[in-house]
MDAnalysis code that builds the backbone (N, CA, C; Angstrom):
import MDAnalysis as mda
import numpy as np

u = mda.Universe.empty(540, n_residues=180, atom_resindex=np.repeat(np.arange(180), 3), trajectory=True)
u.add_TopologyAttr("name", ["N", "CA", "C"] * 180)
u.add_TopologyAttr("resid", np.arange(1, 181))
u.add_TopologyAttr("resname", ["UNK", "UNK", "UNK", "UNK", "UNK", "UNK", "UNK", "UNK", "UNK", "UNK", "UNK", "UNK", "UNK", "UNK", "UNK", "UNK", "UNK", "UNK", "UNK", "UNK", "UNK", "UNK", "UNK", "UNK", "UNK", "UNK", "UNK", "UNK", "UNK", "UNK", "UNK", "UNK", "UNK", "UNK", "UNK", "UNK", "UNK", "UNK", "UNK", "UNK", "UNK", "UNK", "UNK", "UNK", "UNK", "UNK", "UNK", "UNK", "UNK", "UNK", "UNK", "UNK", "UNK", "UNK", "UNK", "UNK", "UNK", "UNK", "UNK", "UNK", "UNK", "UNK", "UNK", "UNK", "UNK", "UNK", "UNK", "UNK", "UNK", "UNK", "UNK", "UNK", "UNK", "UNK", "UNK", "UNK", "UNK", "UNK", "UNK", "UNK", "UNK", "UNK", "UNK", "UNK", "UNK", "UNK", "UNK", "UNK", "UNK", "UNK", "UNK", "UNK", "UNK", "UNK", "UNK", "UNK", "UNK", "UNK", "UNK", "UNK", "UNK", "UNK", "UNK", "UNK", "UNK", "UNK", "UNK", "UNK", "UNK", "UNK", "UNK", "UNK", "UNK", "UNK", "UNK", "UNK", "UNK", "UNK", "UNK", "UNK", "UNK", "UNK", "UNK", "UNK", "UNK", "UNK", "UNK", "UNK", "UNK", "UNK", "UNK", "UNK", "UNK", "UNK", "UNK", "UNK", "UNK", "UNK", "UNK", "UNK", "UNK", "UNK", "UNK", "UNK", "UNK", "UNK", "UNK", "UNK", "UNK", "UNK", "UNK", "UNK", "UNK", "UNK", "UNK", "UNK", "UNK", "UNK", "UNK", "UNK", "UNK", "UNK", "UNK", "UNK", "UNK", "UNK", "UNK", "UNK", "UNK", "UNK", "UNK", "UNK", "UNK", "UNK", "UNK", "UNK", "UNK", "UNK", "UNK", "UNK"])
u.atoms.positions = np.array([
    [154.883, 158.081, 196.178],
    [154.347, 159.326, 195.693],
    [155.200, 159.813, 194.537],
    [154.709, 160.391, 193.658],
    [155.606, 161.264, 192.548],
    [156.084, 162.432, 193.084],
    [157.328, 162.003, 192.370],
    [158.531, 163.083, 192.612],
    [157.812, 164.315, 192.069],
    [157.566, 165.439, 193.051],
    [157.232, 167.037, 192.169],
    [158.502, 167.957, 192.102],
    [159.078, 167.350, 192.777],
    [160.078, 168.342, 192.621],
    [161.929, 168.260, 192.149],
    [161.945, 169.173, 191.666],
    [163.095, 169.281, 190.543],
    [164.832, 169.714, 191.864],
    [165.663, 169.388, 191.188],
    [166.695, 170.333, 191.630],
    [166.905, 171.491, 191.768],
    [166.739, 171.907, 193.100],
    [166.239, 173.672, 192.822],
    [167.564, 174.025, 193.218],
    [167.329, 175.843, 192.804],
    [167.844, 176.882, 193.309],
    [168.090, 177.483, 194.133],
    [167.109, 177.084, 194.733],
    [166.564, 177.644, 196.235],
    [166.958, 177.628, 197.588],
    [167.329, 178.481, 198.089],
    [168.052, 177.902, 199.193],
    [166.826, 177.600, 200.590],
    [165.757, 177.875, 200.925],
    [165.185, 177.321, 201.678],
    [163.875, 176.259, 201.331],
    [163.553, 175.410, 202.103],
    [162.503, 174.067, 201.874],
    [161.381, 174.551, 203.113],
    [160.193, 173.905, 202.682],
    [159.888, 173.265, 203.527],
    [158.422, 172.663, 202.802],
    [158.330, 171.210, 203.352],
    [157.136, 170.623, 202.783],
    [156.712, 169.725, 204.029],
    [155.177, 169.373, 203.568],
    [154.252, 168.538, 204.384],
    [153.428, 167.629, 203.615],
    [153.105, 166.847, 204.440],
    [152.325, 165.688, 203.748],
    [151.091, 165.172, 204.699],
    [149.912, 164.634, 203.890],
    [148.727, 164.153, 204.824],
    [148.325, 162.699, 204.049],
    [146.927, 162.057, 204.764],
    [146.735, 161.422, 203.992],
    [145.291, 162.370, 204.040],
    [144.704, 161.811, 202.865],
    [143.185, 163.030, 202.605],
    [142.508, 161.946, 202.059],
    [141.561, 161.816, 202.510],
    [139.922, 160.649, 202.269],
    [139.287, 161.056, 200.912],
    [140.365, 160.407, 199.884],
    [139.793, 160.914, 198.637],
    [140.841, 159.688, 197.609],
    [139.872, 160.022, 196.304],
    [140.557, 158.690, 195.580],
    [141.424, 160.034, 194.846],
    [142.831, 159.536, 194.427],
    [143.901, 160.095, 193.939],
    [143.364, 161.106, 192.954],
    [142.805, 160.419, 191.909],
    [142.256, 161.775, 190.699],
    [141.340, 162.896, 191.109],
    [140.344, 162.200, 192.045],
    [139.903, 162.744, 192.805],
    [140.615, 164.421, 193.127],
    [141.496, 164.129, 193.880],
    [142.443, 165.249, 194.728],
    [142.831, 165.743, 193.912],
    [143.807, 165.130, 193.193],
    [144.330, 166.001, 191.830],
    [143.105, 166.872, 191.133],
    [142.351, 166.759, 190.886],
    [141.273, 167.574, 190.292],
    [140.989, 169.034, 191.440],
    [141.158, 168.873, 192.413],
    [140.464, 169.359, 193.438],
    [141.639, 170.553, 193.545],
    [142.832, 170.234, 193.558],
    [143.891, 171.242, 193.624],
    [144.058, 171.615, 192.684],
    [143.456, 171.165, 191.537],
    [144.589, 171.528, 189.811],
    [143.574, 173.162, 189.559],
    [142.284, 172.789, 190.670],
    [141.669, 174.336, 190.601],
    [142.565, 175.186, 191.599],
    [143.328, 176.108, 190.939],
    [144.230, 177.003, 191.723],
    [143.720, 178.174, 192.697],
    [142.141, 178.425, 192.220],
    [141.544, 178.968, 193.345],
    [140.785, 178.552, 194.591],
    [140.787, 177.525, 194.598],
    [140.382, 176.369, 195.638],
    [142.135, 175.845, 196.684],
    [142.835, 176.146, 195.760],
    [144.579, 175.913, 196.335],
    [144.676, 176.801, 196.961],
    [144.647, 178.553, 196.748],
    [145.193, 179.388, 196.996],
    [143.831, 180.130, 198.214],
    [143.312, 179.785, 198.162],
    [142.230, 180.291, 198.648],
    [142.370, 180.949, 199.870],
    [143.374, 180.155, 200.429],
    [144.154, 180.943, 202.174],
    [144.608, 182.686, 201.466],
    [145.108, 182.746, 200.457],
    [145.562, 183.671, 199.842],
    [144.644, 184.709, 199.702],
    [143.101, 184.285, 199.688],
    [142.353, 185.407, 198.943],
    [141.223, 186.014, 200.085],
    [141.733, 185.066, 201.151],
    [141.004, 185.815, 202.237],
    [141.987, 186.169, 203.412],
    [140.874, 187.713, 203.791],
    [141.983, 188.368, 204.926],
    [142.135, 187.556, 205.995],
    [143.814, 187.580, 206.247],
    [144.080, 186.943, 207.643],
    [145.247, 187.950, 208.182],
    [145.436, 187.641, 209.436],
    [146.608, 188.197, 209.842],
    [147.651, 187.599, 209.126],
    [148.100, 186.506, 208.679],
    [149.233, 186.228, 208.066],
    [149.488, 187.252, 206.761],
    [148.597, 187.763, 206.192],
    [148.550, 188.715, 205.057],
    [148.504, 190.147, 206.060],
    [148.543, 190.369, 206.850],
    [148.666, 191.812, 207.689],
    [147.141, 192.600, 207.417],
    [145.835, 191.326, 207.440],
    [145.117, 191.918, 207.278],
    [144.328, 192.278, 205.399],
    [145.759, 191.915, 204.701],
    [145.888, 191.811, 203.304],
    [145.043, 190.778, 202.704],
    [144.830, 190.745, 201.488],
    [144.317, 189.327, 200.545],
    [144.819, 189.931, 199.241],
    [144.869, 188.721, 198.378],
    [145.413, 189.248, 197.168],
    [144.009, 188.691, 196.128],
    [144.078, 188.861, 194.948],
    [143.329, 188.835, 193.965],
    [144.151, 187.545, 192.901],
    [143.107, 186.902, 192.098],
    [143.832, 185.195, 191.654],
    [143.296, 185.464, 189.822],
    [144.558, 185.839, 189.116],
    [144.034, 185.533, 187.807],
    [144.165, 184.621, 186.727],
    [143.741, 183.911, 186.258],
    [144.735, 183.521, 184.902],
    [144.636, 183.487, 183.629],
    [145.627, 183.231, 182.898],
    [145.953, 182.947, 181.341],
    [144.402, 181.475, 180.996],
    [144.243, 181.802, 179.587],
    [143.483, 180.910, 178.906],
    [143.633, 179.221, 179.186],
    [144.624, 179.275, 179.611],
    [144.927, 177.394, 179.907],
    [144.080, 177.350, 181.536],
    [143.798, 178.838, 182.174],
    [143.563, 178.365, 183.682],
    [144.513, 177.738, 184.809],
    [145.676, 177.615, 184.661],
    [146.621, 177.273, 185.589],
    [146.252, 175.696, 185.400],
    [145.783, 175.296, 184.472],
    [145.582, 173.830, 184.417],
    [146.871, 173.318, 183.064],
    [147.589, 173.505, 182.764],
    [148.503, 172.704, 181.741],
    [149.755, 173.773, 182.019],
    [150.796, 172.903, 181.153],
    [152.151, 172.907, 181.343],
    [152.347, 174.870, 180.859],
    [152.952, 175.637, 181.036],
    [153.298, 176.549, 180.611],
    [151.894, 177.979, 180.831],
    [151.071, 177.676, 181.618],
    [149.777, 178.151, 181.946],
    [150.241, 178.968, 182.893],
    [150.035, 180.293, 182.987],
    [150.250, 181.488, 183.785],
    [149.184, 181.880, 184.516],
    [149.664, 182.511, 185.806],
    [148.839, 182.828, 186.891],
    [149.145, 183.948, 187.761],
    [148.052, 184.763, 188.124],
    [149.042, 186.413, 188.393],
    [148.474, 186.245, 190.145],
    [149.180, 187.100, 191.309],
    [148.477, 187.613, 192.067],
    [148.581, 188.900, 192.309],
    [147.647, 189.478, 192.741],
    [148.077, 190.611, 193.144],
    [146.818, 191.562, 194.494],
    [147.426, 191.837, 195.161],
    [147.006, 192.625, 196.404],
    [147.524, 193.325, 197.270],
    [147.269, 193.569, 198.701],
    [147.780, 193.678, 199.883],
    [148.623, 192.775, 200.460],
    [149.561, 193.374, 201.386],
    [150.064, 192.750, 203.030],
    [150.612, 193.433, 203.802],
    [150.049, 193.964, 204.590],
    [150.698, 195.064, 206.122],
    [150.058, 196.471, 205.178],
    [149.136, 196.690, 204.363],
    [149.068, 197.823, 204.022],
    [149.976, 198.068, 202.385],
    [151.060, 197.438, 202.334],
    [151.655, 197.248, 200.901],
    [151.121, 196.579, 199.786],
    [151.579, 197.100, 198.566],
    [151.521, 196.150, 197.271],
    [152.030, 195.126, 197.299],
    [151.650, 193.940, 196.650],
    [152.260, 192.866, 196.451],
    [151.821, 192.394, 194.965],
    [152.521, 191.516, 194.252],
    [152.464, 191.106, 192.763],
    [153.450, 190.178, 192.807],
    [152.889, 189.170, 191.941],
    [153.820, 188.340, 191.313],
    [153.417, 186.888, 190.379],
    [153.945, 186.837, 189.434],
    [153.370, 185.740, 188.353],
    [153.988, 184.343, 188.440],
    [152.979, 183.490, 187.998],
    [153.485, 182.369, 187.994],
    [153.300, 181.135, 186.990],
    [153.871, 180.640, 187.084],
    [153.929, 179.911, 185.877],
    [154.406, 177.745, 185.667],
    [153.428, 176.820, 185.388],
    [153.181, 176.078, 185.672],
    [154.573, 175.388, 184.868],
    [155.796, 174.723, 185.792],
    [156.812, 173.701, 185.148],
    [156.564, 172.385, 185.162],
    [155.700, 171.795, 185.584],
    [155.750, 170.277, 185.791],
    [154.057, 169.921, 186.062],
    [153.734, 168.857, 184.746],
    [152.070, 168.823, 184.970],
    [152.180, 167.632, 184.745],
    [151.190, 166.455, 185.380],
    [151.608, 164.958, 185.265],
    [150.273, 164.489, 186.097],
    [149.093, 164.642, 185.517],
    [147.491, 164.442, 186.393],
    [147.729, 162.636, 186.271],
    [147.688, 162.664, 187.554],
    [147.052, 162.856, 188.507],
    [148.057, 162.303, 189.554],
    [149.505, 162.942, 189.191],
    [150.501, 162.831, 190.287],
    [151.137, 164.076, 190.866],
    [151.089, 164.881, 190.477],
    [151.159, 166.292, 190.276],
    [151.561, 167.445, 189.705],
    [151.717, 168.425, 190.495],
    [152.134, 169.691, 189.674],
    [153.008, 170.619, 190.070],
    [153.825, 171.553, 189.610],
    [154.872, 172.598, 190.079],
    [154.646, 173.402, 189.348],
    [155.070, 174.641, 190.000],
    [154.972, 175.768, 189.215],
    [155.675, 176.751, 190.196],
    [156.049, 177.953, 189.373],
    [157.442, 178.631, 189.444],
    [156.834, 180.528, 189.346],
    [157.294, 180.756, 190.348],
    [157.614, 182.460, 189.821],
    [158.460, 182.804, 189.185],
    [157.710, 184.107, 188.377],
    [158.556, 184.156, 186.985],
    [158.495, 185.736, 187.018],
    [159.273, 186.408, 186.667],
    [159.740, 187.782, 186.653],
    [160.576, 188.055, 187.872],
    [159.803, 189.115, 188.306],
    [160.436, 190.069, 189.676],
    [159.225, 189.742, 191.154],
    [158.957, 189.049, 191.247],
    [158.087, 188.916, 192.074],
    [157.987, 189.952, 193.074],
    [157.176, 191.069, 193.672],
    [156.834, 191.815, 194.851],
    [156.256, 191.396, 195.904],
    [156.848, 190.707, 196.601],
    [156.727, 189.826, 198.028],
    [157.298, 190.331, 199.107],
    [156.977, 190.331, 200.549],
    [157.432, 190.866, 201.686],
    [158.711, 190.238, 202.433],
    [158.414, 188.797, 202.334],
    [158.456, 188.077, 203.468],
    [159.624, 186.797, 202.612],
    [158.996, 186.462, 201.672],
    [160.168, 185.641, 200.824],
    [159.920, 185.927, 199.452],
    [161.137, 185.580, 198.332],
    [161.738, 185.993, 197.102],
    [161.206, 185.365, 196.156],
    [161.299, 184.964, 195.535],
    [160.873, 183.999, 194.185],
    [160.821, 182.401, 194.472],
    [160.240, 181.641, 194.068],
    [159.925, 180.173, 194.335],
    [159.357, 179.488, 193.445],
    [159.621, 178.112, 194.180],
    [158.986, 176.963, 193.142],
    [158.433, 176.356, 194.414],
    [157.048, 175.828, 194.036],
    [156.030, 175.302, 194.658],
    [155.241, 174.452, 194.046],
    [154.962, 173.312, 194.705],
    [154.323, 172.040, 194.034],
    [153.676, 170.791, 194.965],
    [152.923, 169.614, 194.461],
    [152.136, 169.027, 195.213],
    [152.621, 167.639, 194.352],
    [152.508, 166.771, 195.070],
    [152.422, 165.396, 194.489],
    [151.379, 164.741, 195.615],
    [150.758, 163.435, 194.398],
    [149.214, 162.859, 194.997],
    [150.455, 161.110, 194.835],
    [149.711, 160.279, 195.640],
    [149.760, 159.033, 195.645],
    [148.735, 158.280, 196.808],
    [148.046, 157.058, 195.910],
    [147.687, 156.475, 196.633],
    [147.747, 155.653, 197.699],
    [146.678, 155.746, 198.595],
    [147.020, 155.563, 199.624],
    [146.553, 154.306, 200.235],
    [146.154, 153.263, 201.355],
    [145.560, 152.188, 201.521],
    [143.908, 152.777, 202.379],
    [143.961, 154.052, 202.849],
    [142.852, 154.393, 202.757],
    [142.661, 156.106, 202.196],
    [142.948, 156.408, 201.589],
    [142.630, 157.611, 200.841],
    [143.577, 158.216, 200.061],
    [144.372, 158.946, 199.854],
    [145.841, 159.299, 199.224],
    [146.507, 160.269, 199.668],
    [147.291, 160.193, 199.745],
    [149.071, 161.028, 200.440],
    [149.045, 162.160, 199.690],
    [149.063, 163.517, 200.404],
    [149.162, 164.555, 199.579],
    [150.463, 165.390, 200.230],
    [151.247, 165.325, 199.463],
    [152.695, 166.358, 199.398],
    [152.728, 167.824, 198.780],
    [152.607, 168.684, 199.884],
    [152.975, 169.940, 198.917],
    [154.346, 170.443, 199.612],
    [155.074, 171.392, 198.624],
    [156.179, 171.912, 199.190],
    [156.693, 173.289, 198.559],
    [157.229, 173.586, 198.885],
    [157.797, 175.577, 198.706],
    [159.519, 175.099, 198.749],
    [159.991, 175.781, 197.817],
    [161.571, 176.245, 197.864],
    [161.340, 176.917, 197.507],
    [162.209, 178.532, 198.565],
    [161.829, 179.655, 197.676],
    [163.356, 180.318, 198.777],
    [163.878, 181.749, 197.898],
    [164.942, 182.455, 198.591],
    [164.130, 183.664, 199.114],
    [164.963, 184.355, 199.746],
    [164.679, 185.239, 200.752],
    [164.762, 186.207, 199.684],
    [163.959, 187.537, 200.181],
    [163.631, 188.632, 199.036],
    [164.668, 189.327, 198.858],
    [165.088, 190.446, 198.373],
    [166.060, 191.205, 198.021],
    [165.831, 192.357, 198.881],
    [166.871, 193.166, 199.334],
    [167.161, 194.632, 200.366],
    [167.356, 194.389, 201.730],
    [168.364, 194.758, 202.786],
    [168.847, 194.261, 203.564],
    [167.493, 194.070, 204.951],
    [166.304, 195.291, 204.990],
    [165.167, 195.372, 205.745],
    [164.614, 193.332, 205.480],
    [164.005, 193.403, 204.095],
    [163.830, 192.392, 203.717],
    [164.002, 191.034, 204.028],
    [165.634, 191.096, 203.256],
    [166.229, 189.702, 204.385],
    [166.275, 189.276, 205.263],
    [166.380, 190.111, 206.303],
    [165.920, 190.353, 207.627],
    [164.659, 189.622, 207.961],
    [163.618, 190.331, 207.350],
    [162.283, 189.717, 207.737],
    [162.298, 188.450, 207.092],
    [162.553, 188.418, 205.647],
    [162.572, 187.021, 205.329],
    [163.597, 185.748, 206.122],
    [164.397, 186.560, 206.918],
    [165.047, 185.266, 208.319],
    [164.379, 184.656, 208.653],
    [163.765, 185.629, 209.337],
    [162.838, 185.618, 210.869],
    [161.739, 185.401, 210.468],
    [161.168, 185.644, 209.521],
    [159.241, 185.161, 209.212],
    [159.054, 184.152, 207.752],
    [160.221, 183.945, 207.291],
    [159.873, 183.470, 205.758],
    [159.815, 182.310, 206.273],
    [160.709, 181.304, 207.087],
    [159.932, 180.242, 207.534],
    [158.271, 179.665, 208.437],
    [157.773, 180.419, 209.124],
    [156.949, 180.872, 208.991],
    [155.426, 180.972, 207.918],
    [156.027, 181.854, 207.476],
    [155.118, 181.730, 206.095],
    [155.065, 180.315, 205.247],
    [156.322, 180.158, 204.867],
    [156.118, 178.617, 204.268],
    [155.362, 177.646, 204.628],
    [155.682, 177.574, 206.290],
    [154.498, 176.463, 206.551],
    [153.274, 176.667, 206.485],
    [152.758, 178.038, 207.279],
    [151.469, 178.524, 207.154],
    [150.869, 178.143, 205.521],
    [151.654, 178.766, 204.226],
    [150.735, 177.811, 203.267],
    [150.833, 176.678, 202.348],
    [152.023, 176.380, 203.010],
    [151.968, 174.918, 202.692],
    [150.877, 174.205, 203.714],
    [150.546, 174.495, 204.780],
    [149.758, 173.756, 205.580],
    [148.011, 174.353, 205.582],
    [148.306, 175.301, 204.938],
    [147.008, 175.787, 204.468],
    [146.596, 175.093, 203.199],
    [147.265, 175.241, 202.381],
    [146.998, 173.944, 201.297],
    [146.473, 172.516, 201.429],
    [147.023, 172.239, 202.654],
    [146.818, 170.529, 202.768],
    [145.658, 170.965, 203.575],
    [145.289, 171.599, 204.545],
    [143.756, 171.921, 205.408],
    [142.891, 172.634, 204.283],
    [142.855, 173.170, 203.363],
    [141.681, 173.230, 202.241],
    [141.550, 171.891, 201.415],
    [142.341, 171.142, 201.362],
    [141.853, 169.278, 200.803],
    [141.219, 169.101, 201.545],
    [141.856, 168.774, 203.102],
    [141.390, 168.119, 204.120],
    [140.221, 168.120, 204.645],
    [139.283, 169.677, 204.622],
    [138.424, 170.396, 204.853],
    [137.337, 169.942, 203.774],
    [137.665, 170.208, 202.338],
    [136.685, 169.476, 200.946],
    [136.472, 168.420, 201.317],
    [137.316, 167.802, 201.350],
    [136.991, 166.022, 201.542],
    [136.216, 165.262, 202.667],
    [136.518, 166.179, 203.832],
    [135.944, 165.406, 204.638],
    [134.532, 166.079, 204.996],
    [134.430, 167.454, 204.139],
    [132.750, 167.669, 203.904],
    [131.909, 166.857, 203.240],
    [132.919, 166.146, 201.985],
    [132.304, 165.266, 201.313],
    [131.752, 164.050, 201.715],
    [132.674, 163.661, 202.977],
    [132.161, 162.048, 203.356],
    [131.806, 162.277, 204.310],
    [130.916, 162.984, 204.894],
    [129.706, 163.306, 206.311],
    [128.719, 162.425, 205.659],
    [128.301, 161.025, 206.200],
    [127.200, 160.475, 205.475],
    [125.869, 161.314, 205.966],
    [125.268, 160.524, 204.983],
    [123.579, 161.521, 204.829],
    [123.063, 160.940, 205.568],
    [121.886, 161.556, 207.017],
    [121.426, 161.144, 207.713],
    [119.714, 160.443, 207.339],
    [119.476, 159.666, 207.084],
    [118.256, 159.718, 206.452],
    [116.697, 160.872, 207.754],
    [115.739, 161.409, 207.553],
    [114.997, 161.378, 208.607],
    [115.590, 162.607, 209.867],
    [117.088, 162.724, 209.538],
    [117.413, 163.924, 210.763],
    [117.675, 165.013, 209.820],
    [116.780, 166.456, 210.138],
    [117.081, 167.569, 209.982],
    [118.387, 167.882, 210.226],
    [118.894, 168.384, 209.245],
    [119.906, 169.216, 208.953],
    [120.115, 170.791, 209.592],
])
């Protein structure tokens, strides 16, 4: 698989990997749409406290190197914001991208987050992963202890179950003769 990720800053990890019933460019196409990625993001769940945020971007679309991407919404009833911005683009092995400013997050601080594709002997290996630090103010840190791991997996593993979910809608063969 391609390396997505850089020498970070960051003091916490966590990543996952699947294989997903899809040809490599395939997938890469499928994630490089950032609202199809984030999508756990834009609908209410309890992991958002009930929250969803809103998905914008710059003229490139979160599709090329230096391409910006905003969110902004709820979680527990609070504001949240924060921009992001694409460091590492390499179709159809993958992509990273980075928060950039002051990010307004609950739960964890600023991050770098990214996916790498490789083929597979029956479909292709999909890697996504989060390094990101714990937020700033002592309430904060706190929660970001105790729930920022947590969160990481939830969307890192939400990421890999919206592939998983596309793809394998895609290969339900067609029944000839049986109602749908």
């Amino acid at each position: 698989m391609a390396t997505t990720q850089t020498t970070s800053q960051f003091t916490h990890h966590f990543e996952d990997e699947a294989l997903i019933e899809s040809q490599q460019g395939e997938l890469f196409a499928f994630l490089d749409k950032h609202s199809q990625l984030s999508a756990h993001m834009t609908r209410r769940s309890w992991m958002m406290g009930g929250g969803r945020m809103d998905i914008s971007t710059d003229a490139g679309r979160f599709q090329r190197l230096g391409s910006h991407l905003r969110l902004a919404g709820r979680a527990f009833g609070l504001k949240i914001f924060l921009e992001e911005a694409i460091t590492a683009y390499q179709p159809p092995l993958g992509k990273v991208w980075q928060t950039i400013g002051s990010p307004q997050l609950l739960i964890i601080g600023a991050y770098t987050m990214g996916f790498g594709t490789a083929r597979g002997a029956r479909g292709s290996l999909l890697r996504v992963f989060i390094d990101y630090e714990l937020p700033r103010g002592v309430i904060a840190r706190f929660l970001g202890r105790l729930l920022g791991p947590i969160y990481a997996r939830w969307c890192v593993r939400s990421m890999i179950a919206e592939a998983r979910t596309h793809f394998a809608a895609q290969s339900i063969p067609e029944q000839k003769g049986v109602p749908i």
